[in-house]
C-alpha positions in Angstrom: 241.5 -118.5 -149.6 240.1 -118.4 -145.6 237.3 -116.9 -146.1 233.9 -116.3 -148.5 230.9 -113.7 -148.4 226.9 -114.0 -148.9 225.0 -111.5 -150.1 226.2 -110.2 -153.3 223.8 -110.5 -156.4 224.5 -110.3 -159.7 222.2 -108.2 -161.8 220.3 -109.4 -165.5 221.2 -112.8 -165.9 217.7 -114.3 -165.7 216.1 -116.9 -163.5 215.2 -120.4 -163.2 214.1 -123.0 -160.7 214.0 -126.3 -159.8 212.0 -128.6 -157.4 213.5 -132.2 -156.8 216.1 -131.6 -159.2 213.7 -131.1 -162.1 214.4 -128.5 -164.3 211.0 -125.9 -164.7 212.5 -123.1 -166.3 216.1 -122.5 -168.4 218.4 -120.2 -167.1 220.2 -117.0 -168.6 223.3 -117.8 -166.9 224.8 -121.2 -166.5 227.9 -121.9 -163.6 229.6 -125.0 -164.7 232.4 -126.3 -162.4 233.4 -129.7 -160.6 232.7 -128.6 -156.9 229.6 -126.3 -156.7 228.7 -123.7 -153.8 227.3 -126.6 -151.2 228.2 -130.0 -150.0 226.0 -132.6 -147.7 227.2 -134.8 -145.2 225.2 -137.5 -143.8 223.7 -137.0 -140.2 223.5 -139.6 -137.4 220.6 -140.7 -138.5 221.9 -141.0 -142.4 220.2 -137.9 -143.5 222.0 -135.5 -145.6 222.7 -132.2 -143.8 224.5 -129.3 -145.5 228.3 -129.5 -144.8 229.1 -125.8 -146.0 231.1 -125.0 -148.9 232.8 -127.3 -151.1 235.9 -126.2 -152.2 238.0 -122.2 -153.0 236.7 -121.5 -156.4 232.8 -121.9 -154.9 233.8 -119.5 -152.4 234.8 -117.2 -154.4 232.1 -117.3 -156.9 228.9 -118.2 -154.5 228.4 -115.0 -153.0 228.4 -113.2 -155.9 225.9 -115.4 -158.0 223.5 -115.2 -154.7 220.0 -114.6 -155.6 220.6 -114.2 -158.9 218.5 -116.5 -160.6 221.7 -118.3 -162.4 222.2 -122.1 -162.5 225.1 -124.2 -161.0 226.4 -127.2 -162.5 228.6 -129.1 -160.2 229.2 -133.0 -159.6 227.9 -134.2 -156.8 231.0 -135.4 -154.9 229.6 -138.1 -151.9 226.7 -140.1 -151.1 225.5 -137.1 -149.0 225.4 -134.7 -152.1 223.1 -137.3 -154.2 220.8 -137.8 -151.9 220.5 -134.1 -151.2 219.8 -133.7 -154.6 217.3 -136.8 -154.7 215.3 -134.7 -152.0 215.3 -131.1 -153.8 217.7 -129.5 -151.1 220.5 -128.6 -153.8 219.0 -125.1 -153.7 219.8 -121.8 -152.0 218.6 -118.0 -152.0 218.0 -117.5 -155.5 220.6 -119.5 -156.8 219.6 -123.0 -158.2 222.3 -126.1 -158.3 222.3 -128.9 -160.9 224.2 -131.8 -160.1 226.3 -134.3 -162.3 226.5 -137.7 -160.9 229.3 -140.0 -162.9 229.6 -143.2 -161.9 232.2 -143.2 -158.9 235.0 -145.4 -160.8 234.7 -142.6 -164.0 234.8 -140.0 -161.3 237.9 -141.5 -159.5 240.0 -141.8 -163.0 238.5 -138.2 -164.0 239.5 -136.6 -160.9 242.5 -138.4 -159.2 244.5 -139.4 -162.3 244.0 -137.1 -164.8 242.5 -133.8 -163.2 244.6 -133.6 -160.2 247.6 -136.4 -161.2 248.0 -135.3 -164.6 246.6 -131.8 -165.5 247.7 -130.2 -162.2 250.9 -131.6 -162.2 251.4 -130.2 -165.8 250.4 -126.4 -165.2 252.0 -126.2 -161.9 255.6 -127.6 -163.5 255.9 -130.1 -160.6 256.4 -133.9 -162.8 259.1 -135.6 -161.6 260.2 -135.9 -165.5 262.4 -139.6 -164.4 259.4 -141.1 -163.3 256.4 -139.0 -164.2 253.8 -139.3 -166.1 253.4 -143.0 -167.3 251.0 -142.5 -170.1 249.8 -146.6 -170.8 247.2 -148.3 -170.8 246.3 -147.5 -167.4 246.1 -143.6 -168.1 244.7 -144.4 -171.5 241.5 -145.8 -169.9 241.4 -142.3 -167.5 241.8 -140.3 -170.3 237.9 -141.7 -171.6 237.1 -141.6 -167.9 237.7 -137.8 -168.4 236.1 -137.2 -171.8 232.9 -138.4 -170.6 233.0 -136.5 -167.3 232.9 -133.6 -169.7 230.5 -134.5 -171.7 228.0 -135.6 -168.9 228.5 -131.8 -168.0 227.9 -131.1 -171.2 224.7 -132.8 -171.0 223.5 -131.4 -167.8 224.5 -128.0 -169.0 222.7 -128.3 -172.5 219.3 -128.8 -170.5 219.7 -126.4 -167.6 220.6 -123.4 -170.2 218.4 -121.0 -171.8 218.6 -120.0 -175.7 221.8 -117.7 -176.3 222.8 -118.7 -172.4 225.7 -117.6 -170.9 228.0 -120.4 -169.6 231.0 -119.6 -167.5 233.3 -122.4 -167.2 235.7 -123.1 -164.7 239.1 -124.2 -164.2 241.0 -127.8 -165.7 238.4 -130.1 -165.0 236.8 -129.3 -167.6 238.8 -128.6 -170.4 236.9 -130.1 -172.9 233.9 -128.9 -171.6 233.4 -125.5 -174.5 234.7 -127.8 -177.3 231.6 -130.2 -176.8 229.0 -126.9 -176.0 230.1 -125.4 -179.2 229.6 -128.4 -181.1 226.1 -129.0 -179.1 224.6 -125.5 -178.7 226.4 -123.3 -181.0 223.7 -120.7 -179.5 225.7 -120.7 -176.2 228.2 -117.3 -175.2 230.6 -119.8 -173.1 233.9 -118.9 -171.1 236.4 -120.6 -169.5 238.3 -119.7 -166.7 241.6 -120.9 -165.4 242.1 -121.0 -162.0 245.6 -122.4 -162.0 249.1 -121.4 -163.8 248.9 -122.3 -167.4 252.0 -124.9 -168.5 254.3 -123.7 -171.0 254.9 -124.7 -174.4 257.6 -126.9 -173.6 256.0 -128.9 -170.6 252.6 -128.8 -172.7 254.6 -130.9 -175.1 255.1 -133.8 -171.6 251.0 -134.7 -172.9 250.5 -137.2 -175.8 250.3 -134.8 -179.1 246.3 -135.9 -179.3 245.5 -135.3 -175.7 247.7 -132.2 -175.7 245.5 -131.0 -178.6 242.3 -132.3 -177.4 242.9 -129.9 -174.2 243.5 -126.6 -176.0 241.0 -127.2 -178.8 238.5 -127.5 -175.9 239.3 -124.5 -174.3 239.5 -123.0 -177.5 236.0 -123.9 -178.0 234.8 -121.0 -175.5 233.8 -118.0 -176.7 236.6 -116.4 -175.1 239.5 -118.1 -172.3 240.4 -116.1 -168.9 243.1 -116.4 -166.6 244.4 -114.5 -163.3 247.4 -113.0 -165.1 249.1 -112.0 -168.7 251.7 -114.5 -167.5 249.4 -117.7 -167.7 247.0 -115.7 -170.5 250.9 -116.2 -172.3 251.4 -119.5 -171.6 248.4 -120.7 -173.3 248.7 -118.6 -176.1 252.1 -120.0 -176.9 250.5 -123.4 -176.5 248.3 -123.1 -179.0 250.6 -121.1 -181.6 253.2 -124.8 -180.7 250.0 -126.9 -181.1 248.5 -125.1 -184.7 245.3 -124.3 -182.5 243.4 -121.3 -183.2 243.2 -118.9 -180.7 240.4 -117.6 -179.2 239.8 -114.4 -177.9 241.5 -114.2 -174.4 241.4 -111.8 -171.2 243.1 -111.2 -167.9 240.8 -110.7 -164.7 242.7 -111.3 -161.0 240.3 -112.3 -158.2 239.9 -109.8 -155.6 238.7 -110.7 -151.8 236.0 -109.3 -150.4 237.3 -106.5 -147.8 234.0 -106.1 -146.4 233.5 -109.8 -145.5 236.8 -109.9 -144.1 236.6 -107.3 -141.7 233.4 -107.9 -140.6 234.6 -111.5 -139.8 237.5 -110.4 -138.0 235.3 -108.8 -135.9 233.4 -111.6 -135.0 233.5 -113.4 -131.6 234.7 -116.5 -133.1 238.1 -114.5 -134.4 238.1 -112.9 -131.3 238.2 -116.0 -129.2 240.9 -117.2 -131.9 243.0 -114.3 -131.2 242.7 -114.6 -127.7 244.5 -117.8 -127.6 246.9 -117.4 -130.5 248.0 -114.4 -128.3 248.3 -117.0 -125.5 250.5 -119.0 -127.8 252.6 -116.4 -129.2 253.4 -114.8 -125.3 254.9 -111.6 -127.2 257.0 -113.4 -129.7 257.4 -112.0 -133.2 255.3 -114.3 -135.9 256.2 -115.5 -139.0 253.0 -116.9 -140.6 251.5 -118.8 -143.6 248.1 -120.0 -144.5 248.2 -123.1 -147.3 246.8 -126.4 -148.4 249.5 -129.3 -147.2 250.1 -129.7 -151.7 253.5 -129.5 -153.1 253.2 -126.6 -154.8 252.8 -124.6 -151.9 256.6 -124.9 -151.1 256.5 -125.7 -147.5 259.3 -127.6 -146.9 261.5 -124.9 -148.5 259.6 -122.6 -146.1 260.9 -124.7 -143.1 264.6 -125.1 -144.4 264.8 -121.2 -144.3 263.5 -120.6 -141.3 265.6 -123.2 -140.2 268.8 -121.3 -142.0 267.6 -117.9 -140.6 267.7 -119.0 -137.2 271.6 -120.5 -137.8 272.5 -117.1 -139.3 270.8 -114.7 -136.7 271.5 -117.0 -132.8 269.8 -113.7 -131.3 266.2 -114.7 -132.7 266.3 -118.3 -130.9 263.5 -118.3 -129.1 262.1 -115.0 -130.1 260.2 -115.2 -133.1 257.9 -118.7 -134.3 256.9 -119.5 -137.8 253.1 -120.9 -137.4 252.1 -123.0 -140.6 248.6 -123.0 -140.8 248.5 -126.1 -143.3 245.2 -128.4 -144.1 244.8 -131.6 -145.8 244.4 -131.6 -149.3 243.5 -134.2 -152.0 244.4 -136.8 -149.7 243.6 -139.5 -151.9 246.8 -139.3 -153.7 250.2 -140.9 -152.5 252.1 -137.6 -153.7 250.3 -135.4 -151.7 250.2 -138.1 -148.5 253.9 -138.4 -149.1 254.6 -134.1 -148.8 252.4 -133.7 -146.1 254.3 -137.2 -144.0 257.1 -134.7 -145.2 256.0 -131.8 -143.9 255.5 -132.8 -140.9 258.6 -134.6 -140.4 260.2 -131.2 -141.4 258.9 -129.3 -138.6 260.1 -131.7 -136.4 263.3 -131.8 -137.1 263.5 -128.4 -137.0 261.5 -127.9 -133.3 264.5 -130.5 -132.2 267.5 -128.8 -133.4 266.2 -125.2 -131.9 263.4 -126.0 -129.7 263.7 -125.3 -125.6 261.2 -126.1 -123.3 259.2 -123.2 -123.4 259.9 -122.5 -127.2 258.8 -124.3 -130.7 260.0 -122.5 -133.7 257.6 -124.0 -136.0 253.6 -124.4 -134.7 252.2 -127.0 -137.6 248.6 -126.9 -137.0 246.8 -128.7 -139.7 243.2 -127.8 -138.5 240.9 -126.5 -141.3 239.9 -123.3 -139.3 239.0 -120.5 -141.4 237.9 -118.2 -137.9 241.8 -119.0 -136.6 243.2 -118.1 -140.2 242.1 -114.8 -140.1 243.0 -114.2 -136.6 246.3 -114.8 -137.4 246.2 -112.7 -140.4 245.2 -109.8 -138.5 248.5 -110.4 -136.4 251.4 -111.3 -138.3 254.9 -109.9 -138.8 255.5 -111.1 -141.7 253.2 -113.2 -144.2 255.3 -116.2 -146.1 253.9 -116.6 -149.4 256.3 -119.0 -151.2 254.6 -121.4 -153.6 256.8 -122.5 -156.8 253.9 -121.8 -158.8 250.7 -120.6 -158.2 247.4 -119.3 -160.6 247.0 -116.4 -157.8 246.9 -116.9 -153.9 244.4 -115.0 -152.4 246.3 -115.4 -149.3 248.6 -112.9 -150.3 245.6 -110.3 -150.6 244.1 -111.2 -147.7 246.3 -110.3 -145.5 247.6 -107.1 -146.2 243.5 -106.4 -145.7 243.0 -107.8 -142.1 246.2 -107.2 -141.1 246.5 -105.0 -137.5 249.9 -105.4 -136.9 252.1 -103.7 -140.3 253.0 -107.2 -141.4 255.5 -107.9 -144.4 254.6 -110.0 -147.3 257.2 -111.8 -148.4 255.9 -113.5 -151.8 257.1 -115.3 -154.3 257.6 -114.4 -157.6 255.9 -117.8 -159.0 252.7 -116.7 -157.4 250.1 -115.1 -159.8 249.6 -112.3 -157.2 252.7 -111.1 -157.7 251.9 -108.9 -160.6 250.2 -107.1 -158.7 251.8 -107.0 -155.5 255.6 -107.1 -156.1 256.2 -103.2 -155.5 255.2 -103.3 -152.0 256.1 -107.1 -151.2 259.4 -108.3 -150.1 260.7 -111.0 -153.6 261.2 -114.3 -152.9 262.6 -117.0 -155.3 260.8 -119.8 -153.8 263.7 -122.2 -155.1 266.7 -120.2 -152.9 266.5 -121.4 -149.3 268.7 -119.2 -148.2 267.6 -116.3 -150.4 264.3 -116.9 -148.3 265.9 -116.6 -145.0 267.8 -113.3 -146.2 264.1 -111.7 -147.0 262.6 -112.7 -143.8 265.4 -111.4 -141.8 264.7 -108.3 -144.1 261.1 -108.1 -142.9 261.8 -109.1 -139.5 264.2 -106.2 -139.8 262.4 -103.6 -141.4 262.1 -99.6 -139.6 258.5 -99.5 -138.3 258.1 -96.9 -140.7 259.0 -98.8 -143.5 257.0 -101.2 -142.1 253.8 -99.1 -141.9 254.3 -97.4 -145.6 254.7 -100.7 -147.2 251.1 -102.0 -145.5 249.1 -99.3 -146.3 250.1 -99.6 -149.8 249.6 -102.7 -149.9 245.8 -102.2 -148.8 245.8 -99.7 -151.7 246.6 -102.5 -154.0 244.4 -105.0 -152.7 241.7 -102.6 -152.9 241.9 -101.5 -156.4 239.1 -104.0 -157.5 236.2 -105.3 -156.1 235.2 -109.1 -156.0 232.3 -108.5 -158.4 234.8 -107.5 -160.9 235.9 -110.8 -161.8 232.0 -112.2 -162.4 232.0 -109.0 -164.1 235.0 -109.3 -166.5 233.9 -112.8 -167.8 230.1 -112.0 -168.4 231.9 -108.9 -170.3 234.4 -111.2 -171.9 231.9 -112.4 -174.3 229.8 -109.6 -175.7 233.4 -107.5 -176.1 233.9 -107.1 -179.7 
């Protein structure tokens, strides 16, 4: 996701405040996730000074909690973000933050090995199965690291919510999170929302039996469980029919981008300027484009190879079309991830040598995090590589088809959540066939202008179908529906 909104409230979900992160009043409506809507970074002088948003999922949901009145639970992430909260300045337009602050080693072991080593690796099918996991000792000792990250939420969330609260969980790091509320405040209407694909039955069973249980019986603690798609909403049902689990009541709700924000942004002079010299980049040459974390489920090296194999297959492109990879840093604490993205860039290389000229790169790797030259690019692409191997949605793949000026193709993958929504009007891809890739983006690159033209303005169509507020809609409906 480039790009987030302010501005959009949500209506009767009560109010609360605090002042130097004392709680006065209990709240209707209870936000519980690991990065909240603001992060603080510490000035030259060691003060803490907002830093913007802290991660996708607050983006998407910040905007529409604005003014509100609802309560955000969130771990406090740095230095920076404790102090903040030491000094009352976790607070914004209506919409008061909470933060949980875990000792850093039970937030490393939380986080890095269990949360993003473990739990991601799991739903997004990516374990190398000969090596990975190693569940020992080791892991054994995250594992508690994990349970009590959830239950210091739990605490945090117990105080900050009103009687008969709403509590909208989100996403795997905090699985356990409902279990522990329904045993605490049985009072509570809680959901959880999954963010990510959902693993299947078989790789569930890759978890110790009791941690594999532990997981769904958490989630299963929420009044009802949400995900992006019917295939993940699937996935976890056949988990917990494997496992024994009950079920609770589930529900499919796909995040929508905000078209309004979007455009408005594109507008702006920042995007402008951005365009300006992507333009001067670009000198008239066709663009292939993607917009992704540097992760491994984001399939860029596959995304290389083909371009790599469509430029063997098709000589008369050399030098006439450049794939620019729009890739930031992610999770950068983990040697997997610093491994891909050493990987990555060593792909691009390779592949600038073999085809490159003096005047001509065939792949721009640009691993900025710049949301104002993201969109600019959107807005002028000829075709839009989604390819991930797995993916809970990709807003990516909506975004563009909204901005977009130019006609552009979206080429998406199949594994990618947006696809059940999408694949009509988007050109397939099975992330996993290189040169089934390079067939579909010669395809695009291909494609009549008037095919070109049909396909993006039902694309639009798509996209526009639901509204952002839907989602915040869907899961405050989700547990009143009968």
């Amino acid at each position: 996701m480039v790009a987030r909104r302010r501005g959009i409230c949500t209506r009767g979900v009560g109010s609360s405040r605090y002042g130097k992160g004392r709680l006065l009043l209990k709240a209707d409506l209870v936000i519980a996730s690991n990065r909240g809507p603001l992060s603080f970074a510490l000035d030259h002088e060691g003060r803490p000074v907002p830093a913007g948003s802290a991660g996708g999922l607050a983006a998407a949901l910040h905007p529409q909690l604005e003014g509100s009145g609802a309560t955000w639970v969130a771990c406090a992430m740095s230095d920076a973000d404790r102090m903040a909260t030491s000094e009352g300045l976790m607070t914004e337009r209506g919409l008061h933050l909470v933060t949980v602050q875990p000792d850093k080693d039970t937030y490393r072991m939380a986080y890095d090995v269990v949360s993003n080593s473990t739990l991601w690796f799991l739903h997004h099918h990516l374990f190398d199965l000969a090596r990975r996991p190693r569940f020992d000792h080791h892991w054994a000792r995250a594992w508690e690291a994990y349970r009590e990250f959830n239950e210091l939420f739990a605490a945090v969330v117990d105080a900050a919510a009103a009687d008969g609260a709403t509590v909208l969980v989100q996403d795997y790091h905090l699985s356990l999170l409902p279990g522990v509320l329904a045993e605490k405040r049985p009072d509570l209407h809680t959901v959880h929302f999954t963010h990510t694909p959902f693993a299947s039955a078989d790789t569930l069973r890759v978890l110790p039996s009791a941690v594999a249980r532990e997981v769904l019986e958490g989630m299963a603690g929420a009044t009802a469980v949400g995900f992006h798609t019917t295939r993940w909403e699937q996935c976890f049902r056949d988990c917990c029919e494997d496992m024994g689990v009950d079920l609770p009541r589930t529900f499919v709700s796909p995040l929508t981008p905000d078209s309004e924000y979007l455009t408005e942004r594109a507008a702006s002079p920042e995007c402008r300027a951005a365009g300006e010299r992507l333009d001067e980049l670009l000198r008239g040459r066709r663009m292939v484009l993607r917009v992704d974390r540097i992760e491994p489920a984001k399939n860029l090296l596959r995304g290389f190879w083909a371009f790599d194999e469509m430029l063997r297959l098709r000589p008369d492109l050399r030098g006439g079309v450049v794939l620019l990879a729009l890739a930031y840093a992610s999770r950068s604490s983990l040697p997997e991830y610093l491994a891909y993205g050493a990987e990555v860039e060593q792909t691009a290389r390779r592949v600038n040598d073999v085809w490159g000229t003096d005047d001509w790169a065939p792949i721009i790797l640009d691993v900025a995090d710049d949301p104002g030259r993201s969109i600019a690019a959107l807005m002028r692409y000829d075709v839009l590589l989604v390819n991930p191997l797995r993916d809970g949605l990709n807003l990516v793949a909506k975004e563009g088809p909204i901005v977009n000026a130019t006609d552009g193709v979206l080429a998406l993958s199949r594994e990618a959540g947006a696809f059940a929504e999408l694949h009509r009007e988007a050109l397939e891809i099975n992330p996993f066939d290189v040169t089934g890739t390079a067939r579909v983006l010669l395809q695009a690159l291909d494609m009549a202008p008037a095919e070109r033209a049909r396909r993006a303005q039902a694309l639009l169509a798509l996209v526009s179908r639901r509204h952002p507020g839907d989602w915040l809609a869907d899961q405050l409906a989700a547990v009143v529906a009968l």
